[in-house]
Backbone as a ProteinNet text record, in pm:
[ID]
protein_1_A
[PRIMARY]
XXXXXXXXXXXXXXXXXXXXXXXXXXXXXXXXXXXXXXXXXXXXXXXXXXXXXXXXXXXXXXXXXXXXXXXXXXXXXXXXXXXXXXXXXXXXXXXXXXXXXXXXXXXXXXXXXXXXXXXXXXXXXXXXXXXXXXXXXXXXXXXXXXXXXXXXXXXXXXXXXXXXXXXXXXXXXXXXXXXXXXXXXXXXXXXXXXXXXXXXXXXXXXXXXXXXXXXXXXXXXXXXXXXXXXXXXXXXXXXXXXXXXXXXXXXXXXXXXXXXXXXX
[TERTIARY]
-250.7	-119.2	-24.6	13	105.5	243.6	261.6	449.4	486.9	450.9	551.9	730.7	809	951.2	1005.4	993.3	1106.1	1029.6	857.7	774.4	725.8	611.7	565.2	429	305.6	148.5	69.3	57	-93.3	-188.1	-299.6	-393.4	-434.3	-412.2	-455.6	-593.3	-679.3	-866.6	-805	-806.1	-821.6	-721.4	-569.5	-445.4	-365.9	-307.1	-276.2	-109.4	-5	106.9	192.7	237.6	318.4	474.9	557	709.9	812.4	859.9	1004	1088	1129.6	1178.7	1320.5	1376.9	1525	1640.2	1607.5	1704.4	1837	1877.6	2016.4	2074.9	1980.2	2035.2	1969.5	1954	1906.7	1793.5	1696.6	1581.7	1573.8	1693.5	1687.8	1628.1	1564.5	1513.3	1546.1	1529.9	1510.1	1404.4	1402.2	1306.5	1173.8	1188.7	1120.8	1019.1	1118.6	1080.8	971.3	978.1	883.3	800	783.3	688.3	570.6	614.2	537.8	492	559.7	544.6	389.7	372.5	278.9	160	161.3	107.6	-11	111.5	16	-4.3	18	-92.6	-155.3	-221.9	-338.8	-446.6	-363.6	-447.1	-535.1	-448.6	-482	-617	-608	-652.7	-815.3	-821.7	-946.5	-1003.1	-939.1	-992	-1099.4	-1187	-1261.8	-1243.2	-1147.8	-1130.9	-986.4	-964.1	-851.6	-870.1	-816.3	-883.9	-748.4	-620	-526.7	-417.8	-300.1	-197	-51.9	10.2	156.2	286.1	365.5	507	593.9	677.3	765.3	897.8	1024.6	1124.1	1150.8	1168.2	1199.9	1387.2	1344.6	1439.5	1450.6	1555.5	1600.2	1710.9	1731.5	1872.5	1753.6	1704.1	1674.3	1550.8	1465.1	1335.1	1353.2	1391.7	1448.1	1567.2	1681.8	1786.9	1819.5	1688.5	1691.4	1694.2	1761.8	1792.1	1913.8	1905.3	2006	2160.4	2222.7	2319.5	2432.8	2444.1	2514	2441.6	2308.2	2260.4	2309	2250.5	2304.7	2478.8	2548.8	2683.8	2672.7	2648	2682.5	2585.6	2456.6	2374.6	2350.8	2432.2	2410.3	2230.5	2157	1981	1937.7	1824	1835.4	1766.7	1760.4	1724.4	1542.3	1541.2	1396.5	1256.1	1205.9	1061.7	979.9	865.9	714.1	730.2	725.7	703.3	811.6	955.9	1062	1133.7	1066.6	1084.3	1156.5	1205.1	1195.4	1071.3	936	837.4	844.1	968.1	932.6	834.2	825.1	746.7	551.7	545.8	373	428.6	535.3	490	492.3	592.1	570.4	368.8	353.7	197	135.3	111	13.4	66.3	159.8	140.9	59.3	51.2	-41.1	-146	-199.1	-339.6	-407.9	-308.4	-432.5	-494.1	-673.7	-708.3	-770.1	-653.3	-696.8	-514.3	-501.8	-377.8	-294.1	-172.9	-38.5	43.6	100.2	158	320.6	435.1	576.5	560.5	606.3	674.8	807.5	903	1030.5	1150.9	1207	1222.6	1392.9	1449	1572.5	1639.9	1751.6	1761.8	1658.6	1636.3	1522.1	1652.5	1709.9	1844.3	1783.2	1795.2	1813.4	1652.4	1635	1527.6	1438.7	1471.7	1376	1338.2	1414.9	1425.2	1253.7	1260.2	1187.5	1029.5	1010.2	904.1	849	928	882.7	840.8	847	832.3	690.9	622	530.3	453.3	445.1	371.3	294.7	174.3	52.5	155.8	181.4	228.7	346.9	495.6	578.8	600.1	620.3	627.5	758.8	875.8	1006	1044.8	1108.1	1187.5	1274.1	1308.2	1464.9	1570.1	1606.8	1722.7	1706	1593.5	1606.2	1729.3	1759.6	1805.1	1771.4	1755.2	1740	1830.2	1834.6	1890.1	1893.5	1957.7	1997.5	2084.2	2130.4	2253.2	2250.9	2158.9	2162.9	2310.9	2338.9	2462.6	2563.4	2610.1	2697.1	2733	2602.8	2627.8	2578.6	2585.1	2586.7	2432.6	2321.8	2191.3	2101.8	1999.1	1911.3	1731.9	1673	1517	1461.2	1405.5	1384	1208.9	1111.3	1005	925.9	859.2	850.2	933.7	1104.8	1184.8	1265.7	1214.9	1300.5	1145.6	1095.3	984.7	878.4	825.8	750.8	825	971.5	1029.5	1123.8	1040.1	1046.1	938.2	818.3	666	683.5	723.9	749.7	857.9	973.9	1045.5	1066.9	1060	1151.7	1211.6	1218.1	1328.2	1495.6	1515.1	1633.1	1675.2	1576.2	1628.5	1620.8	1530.6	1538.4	1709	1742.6	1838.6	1971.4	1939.7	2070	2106.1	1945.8	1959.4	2027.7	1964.7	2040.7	2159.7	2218.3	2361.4	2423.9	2422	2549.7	2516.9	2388.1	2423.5	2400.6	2393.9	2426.8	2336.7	2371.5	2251.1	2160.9	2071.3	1966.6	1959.3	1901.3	1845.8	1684	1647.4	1486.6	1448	1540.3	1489.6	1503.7	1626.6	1641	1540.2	1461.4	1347.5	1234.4	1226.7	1075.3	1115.2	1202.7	1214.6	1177	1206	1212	1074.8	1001.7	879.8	874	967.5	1025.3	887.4	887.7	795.8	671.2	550.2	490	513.2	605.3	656.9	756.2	862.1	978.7	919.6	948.4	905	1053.1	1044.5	1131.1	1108.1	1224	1200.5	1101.4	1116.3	990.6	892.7	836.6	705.9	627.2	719.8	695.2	576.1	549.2	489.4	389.2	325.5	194	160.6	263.1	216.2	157.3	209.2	106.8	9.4	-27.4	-162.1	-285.1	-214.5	-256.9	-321.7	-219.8	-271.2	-336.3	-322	-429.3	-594.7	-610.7	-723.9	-794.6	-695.1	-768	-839.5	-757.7	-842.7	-922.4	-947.8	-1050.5	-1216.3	-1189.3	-1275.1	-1342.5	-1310.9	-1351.4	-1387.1	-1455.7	-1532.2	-1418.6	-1433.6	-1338.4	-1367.9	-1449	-1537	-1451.7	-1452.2	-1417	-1235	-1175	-1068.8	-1002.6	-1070.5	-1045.8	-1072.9	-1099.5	-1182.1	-1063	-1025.1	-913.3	-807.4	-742.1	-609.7	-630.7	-718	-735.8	-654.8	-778.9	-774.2	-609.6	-571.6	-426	-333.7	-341.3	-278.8	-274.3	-386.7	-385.6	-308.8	-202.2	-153.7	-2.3	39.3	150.6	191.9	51.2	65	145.1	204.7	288.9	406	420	578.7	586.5	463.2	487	564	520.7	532.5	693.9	714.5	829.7	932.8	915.7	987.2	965.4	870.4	900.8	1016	1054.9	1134.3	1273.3	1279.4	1356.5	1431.8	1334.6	1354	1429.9	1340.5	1430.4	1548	1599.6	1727.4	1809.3	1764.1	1825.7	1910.9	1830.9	1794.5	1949.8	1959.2	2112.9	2183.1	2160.3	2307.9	2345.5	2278.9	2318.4	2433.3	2440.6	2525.2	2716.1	2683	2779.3	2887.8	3037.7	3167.3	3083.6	3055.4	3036.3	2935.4	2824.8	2748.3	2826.3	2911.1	2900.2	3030.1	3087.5	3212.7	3119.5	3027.3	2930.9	2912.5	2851	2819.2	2911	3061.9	3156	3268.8	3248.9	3300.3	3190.6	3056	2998.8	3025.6	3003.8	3069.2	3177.7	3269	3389.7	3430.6	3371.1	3335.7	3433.8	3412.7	3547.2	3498.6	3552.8	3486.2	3487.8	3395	3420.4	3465.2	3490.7	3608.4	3536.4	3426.7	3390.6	3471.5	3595.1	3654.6	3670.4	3656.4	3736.6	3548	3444.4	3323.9	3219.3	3326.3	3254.1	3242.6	3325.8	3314.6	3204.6	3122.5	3063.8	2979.5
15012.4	15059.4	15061.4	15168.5	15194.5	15253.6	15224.3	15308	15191.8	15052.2	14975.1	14978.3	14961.3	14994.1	14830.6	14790	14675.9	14517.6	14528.2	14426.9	14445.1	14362.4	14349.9	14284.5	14357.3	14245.6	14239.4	14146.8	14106	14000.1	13990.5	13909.2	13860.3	13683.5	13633.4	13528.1	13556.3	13436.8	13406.5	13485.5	13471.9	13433.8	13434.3	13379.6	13547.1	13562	13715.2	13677.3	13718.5	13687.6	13808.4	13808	13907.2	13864.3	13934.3	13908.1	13968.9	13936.6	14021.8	14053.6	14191.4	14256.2	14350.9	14211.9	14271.6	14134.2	14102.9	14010.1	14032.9	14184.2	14234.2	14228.5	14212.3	14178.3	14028.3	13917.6	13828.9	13822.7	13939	13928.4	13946.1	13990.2	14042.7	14157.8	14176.9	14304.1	14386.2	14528.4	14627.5	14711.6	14764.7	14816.7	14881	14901.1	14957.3	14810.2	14718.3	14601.5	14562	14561.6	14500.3	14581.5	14708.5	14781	14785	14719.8	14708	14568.6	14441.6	14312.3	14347.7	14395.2	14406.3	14459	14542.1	14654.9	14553.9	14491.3	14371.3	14286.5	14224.4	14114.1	14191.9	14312.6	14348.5	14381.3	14396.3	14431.5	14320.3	14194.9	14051.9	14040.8	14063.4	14029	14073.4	14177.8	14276.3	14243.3	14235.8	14176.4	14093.1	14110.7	13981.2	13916.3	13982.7	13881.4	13770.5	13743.1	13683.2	13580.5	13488.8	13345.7	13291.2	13346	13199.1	13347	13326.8	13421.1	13335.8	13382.1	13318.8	13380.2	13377	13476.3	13382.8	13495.8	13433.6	13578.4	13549.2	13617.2	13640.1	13751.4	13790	13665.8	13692.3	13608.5	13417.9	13371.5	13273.9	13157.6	13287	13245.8	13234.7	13339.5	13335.4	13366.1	13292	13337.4	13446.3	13457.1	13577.6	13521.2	13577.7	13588.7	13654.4	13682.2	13808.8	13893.2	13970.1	14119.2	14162.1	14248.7	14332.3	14373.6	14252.7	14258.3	14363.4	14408.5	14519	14699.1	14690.3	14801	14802.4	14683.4	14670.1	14726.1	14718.7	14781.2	14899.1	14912.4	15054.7	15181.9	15127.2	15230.1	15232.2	15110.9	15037.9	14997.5	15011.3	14988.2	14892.1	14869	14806.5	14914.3	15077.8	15196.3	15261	15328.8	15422.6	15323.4	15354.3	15318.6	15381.7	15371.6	15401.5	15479.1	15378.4	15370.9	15416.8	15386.8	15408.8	15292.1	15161.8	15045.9	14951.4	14856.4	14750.2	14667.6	14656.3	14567.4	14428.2	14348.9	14230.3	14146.5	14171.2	14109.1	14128.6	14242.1	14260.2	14191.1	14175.3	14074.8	13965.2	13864.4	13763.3	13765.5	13842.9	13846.5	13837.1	13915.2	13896.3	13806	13759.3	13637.2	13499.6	13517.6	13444.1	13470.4	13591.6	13649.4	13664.7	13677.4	13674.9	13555.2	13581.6	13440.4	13359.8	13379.2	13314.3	13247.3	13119	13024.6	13111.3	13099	13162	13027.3	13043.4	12922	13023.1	12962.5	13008.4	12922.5	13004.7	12938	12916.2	12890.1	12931.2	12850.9	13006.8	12926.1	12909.2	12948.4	12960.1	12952.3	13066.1	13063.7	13089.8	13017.8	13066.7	13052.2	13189.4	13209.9	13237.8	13267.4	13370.7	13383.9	13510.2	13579.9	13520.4	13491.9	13438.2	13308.6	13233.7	13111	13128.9	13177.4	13243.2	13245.7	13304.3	13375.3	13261.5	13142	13044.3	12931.5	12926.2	12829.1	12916.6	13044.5	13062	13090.6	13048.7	13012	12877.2	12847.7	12783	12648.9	12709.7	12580.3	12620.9	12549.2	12568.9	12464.9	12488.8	12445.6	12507.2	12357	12467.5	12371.1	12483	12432.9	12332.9	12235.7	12148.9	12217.9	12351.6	12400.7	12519.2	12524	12574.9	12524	12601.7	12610.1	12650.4	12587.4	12630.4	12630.6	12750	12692.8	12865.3	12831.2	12963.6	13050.7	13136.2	13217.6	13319.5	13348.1	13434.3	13425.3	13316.9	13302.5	13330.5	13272.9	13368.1	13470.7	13591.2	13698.4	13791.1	13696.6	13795.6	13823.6	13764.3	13781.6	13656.2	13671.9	13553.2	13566.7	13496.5	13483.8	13428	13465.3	13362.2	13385.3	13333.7	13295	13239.9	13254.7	13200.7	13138.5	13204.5	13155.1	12963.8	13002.9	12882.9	12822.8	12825.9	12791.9	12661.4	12796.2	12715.3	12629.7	12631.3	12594.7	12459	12380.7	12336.6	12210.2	12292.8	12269.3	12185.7	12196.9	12170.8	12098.3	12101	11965.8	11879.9	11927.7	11857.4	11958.6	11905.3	12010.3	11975.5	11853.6	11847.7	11885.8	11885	11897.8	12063.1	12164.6	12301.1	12306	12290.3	12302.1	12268.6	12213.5	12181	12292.1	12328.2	12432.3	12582.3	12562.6	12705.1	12692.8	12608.9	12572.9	12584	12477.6	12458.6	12556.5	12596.9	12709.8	12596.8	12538.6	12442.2	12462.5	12447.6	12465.7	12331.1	12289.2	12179.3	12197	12064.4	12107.5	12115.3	12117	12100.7	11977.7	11873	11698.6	11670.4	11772.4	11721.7	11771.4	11937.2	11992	11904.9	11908.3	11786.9	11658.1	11607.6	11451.3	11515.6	11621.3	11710.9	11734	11778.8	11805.9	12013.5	12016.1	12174.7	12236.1	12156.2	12207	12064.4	12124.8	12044.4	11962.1	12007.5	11944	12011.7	11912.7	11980.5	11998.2	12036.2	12046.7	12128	12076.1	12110.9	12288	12379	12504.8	12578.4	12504.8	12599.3	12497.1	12443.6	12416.6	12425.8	12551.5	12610.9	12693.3	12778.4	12851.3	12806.9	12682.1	12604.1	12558.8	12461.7	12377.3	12490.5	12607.4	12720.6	12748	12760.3	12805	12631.5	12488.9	12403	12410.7	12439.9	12420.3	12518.6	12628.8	12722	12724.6	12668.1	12617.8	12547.5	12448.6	12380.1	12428.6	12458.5	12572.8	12700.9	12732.3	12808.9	12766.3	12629.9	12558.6	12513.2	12552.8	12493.5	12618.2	12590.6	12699.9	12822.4	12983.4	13043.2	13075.9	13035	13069.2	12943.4	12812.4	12715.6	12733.8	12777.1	12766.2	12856.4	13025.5	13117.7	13037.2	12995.1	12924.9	12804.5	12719.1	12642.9	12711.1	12793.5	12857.4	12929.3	13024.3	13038.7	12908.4	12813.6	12721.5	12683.4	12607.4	12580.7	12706.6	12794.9	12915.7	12934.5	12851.6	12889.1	12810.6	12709.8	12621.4	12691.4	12783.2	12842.7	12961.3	13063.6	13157.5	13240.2	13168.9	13230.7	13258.2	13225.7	13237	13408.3	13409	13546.6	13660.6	13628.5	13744.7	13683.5	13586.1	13515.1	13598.5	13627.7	13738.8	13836.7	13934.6	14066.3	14055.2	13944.7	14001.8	13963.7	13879.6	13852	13979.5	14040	14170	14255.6	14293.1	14397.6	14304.2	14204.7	14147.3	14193.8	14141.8	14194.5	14367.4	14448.6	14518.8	14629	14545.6	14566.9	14507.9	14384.2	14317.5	14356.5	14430.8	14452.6	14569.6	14630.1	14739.3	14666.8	14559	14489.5	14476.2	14496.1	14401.7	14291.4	14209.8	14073.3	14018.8	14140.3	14154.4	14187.8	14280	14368.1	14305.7	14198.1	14120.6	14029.6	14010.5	13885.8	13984.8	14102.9	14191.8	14193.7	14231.7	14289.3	14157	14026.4	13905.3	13874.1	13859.4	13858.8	13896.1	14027.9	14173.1	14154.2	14099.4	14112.9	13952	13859	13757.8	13626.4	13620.5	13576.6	13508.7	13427.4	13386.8	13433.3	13470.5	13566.2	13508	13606.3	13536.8	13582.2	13462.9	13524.1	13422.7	13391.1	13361.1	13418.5	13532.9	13653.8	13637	13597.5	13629.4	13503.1	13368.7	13278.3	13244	13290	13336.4	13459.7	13498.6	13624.2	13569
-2710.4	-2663.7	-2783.4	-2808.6	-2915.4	-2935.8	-2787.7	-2738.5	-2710.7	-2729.6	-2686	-2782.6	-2662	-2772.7	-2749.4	-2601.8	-2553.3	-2575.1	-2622.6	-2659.6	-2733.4	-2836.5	-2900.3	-2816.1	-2871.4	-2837.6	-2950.6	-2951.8	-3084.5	-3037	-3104.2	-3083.3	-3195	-3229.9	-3330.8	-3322.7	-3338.8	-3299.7	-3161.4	-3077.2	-2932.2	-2839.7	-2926.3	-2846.4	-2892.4	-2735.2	-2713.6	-2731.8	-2805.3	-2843.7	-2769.8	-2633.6	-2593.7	-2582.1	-2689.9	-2700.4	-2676	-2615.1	-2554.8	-2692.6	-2736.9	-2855.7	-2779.8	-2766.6	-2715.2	-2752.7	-2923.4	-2934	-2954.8	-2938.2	-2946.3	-2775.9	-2729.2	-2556.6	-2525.9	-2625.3	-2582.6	-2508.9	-2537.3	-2441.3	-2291	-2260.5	-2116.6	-2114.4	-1978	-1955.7	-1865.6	-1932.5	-1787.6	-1706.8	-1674.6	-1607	-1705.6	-1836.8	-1905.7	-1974.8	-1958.7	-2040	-1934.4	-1779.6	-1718.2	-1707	-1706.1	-1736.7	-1844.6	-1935	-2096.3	-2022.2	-2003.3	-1980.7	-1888.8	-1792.6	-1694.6	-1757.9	-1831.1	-1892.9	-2014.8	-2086.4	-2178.3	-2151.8	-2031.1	-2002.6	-1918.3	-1860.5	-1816.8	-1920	-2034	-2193.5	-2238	-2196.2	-2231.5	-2162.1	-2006.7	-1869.5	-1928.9	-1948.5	-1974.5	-2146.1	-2218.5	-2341	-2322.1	-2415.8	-2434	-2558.7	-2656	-2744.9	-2739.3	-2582.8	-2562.5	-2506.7	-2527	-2438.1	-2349.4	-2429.8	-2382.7	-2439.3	-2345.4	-2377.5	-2395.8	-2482.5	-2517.4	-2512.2	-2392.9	-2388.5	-2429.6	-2556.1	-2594.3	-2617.4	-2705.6	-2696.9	-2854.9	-2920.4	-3036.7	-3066.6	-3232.7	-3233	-3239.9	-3267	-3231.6	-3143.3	-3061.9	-2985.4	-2823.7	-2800.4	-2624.8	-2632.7	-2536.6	-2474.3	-2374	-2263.1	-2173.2	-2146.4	-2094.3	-2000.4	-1879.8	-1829.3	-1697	-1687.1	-1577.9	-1553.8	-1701.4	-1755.6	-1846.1	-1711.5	-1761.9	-1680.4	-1736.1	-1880.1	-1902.7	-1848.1	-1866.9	-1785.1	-1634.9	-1598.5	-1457.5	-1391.4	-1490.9	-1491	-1514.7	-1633.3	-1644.2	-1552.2	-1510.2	-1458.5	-1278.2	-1241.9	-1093	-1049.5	-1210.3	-1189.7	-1299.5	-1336	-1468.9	-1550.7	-1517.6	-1572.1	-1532.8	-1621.5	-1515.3	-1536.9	-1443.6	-1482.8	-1412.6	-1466.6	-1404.7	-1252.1	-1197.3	-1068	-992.6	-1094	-991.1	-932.3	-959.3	-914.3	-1072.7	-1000.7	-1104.8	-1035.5	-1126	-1124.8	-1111	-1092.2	-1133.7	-1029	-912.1	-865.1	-909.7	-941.7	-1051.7	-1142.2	-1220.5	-1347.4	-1328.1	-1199	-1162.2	-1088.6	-1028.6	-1023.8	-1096.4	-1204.8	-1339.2	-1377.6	-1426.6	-1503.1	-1394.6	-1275.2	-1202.7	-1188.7	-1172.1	-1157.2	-1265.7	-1376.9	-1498.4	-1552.5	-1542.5	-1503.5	-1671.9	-1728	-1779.4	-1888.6	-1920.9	-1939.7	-1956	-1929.3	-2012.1	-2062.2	-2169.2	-2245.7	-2245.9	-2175.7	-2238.9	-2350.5	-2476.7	-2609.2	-2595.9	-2530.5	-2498.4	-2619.4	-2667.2	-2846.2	-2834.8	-2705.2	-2684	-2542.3	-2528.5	-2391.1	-2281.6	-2157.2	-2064.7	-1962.6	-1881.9	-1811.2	-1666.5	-1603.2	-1461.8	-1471.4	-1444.4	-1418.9	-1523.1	-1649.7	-1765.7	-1756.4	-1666.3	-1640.9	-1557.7	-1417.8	-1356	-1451.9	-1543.4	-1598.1	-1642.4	-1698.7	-1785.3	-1688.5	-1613.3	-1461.8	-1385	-1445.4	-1318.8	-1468.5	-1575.5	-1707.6	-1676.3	-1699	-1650.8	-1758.2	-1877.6	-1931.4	-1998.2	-2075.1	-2121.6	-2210.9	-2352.1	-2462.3	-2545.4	-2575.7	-2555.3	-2723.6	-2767.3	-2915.8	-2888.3	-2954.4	-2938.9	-2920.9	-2921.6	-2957.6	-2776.4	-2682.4	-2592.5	-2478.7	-2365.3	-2302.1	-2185.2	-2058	-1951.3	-1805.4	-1749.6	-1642.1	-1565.3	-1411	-1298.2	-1351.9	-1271.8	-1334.4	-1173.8	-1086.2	-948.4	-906.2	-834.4	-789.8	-845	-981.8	-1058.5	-1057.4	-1091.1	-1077.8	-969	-836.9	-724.5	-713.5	-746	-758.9	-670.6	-673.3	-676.2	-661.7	-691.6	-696.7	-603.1	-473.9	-407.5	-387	-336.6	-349.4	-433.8	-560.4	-694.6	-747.3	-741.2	-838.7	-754.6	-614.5	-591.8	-502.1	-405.3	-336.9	-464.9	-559.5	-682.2	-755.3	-776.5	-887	-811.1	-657.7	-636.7	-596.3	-601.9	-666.2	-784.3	-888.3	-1034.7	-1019.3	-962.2	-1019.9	-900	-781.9	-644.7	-579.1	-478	-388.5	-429.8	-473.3	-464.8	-643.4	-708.4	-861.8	-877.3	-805.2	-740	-722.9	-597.1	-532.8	-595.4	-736	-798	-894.2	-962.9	-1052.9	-997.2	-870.4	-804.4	-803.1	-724.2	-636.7	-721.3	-855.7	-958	-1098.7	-1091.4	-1192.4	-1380.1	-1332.9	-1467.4	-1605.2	-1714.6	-1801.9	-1852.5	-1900.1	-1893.5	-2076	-2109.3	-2288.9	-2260.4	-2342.3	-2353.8	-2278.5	-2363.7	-2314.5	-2185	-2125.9	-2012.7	-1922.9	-1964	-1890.2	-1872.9	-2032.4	-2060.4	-1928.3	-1916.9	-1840.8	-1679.1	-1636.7	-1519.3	-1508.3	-1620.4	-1592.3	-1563.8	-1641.1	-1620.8	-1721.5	-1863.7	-1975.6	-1973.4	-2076.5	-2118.4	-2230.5	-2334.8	-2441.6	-2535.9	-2585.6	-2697.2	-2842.1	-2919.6	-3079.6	-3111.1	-3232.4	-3353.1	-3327.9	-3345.5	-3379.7	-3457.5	-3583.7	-3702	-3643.3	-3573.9	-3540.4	-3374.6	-3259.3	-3188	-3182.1	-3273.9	-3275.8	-3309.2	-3407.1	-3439.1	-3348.5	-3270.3	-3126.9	-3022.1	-2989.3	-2875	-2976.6	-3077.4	-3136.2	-3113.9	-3153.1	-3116.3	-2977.5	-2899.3	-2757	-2714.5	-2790	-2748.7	-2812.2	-2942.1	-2947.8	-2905.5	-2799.9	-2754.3	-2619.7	-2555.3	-2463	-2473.8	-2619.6	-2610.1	-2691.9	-2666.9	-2662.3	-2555.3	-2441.7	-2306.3	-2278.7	-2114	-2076.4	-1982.9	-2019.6	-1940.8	-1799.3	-1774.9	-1602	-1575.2	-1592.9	-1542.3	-1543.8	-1657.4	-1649.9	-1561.6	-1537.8	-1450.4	-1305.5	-1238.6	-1141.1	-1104.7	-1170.2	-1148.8	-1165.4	-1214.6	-1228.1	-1085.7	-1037.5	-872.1	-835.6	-866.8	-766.3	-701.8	-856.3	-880.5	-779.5	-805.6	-769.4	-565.4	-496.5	-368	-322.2	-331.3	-262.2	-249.8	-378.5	-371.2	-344.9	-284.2	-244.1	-176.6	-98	19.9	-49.2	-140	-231.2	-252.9	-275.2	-312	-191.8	-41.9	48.2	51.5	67.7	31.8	-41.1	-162	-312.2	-243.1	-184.8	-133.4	-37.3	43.5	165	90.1	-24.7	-142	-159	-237.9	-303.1	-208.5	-84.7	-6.5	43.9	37.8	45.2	-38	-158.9	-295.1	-327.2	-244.3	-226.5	-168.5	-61.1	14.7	-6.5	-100.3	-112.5	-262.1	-347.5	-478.4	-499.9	-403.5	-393.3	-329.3	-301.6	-223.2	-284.1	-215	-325.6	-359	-291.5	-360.7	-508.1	-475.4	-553.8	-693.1	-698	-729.5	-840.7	-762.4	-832.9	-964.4	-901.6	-982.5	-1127.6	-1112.1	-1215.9	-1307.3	-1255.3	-1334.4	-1395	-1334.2	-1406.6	-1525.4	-1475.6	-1584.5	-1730	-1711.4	-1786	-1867.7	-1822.2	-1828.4	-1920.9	-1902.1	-1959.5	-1886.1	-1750.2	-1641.9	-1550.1	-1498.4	-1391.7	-1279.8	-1163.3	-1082.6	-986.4	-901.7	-779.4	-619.5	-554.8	-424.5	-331.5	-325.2	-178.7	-110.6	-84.6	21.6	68.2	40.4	137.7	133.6	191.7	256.2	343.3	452	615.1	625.3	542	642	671.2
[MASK]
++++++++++++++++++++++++++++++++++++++++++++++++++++++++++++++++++++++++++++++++++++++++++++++++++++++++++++++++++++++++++++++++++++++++++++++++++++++++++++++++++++++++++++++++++++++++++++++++++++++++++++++++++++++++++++++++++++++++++++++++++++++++++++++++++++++++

């Protein structure tokens, strides 16, 4: 594949390096971006010279930050794709179905929707200098099946329910103590630690590891039909004043104002 514009993929002795190449938008994406995203880890999926895959974010400021909340303004979409759709629910899929590890490197911000990506990553390995946390509510959005169901799997229901509600941001240490990541490292030594941990799993057998990642994978299934009825929520309420206030405070760099719609 050689049109990628919004990622980058390579393969180095058997660890597949797919990177979000939008550090002038902090790695948010749009519709074109999840299109490529899906696209290379099915590249990964089918390889045989791939053992262990690693998403990470161009740059040094953000791993993802979500939806492209300035597209989102200016276009009322996050712009064209494929299908016509924004994909994110196939890339929240593949990154589950492809059976074999995904490691987030997460070297910065992990926001909203990116937050999301790095939480349904088999493992997460985050720089000292990362950042994690929600952002849905803010801006009139939200993730629900994977992004809140699983991501209550992983820390608690009640440490879930805080990240949504208050929006708050987390450091690395505080993820690592959460159990959000598998481990912090120094910045310039991110990128050695996923090649570490990826040697080490491609030392083990991939029938066995495909076979448990199933395995792992059937207890949280339902999340998924969960995100479709998400989505078509999303769906009608994105067009909304309220929605629509979240977008343009964002934007605007303000805090937004939903009192006029906590009676509905």
């Amino acid at each position: 594949m050689t049109d990628f514009t919004d990622i980058t993929y390579e393969v180095d002795n058997g660890l597949a390096w797919i990177t979000i190449n939008r550090a002038d938008r902090y790695n948010a994406f749009r519709s074109r971006t999840v299109d490529e995203l899906v696209k290379a880890f099915k590249m990964a999926w089918v390889s045989s010279e791939v053992g262990a895959v690693a998403l990470t974010g161009a740059g040094e400021k953000a791993f993802c930050t979500g939806g492209d909340q300035k597209q989102r303004q200016e276009t009322g979409d996050y712009g064209p794709s494929e299908s016509g759709m924004l994909e994110i629910e196939a890339l929240h899929r593949v990154i589950r179905d492809v059976p074999k590890p995904v490691i987030a490197a997460v070297n910065g911000f992990a926001i909203g929707g990116g937050h999301v990506l790095h939480v349904l990553c088999d493992l997460s390995i985050a720089s000292e200098t990362a950042i994690f946390g929600q952002n849905g509510p803010r801006v009139g959005s939200f993730d629900a099946g994977f992004g809140t169901g699983y991501l209550a799997r992983v820390v608690g229901e009640k440490r879930a329910r805080e990240i949504w509600f208050l929006c708050r941001r987390y450091s690395a240490q505080q993820a690592y103590d959460w159990g959000l990541v598998n481990k912090v490292v120094p910045a310039d030594q991110l990128r050695a630690e996923v090649r570490t941990w990826a040697d080490e799993i491609l030392q083990l057998s991939p029938t066995a590891i495909k076979v448990l990642k199933q395995s792992f994978n059937v207890d949280t299934e339902q999340f998924g039909g969960i995100g479709q009825m998400a989505i078509t929520s999303l769906k009608m309420f994105g067009d909304a004043p309220e929605a629509l206030e979240g977008i343009n405070a964002f934007n605007e760099k303000r805090l937004p104002d939903f009192s006029n719609y906590r009676g509905n």
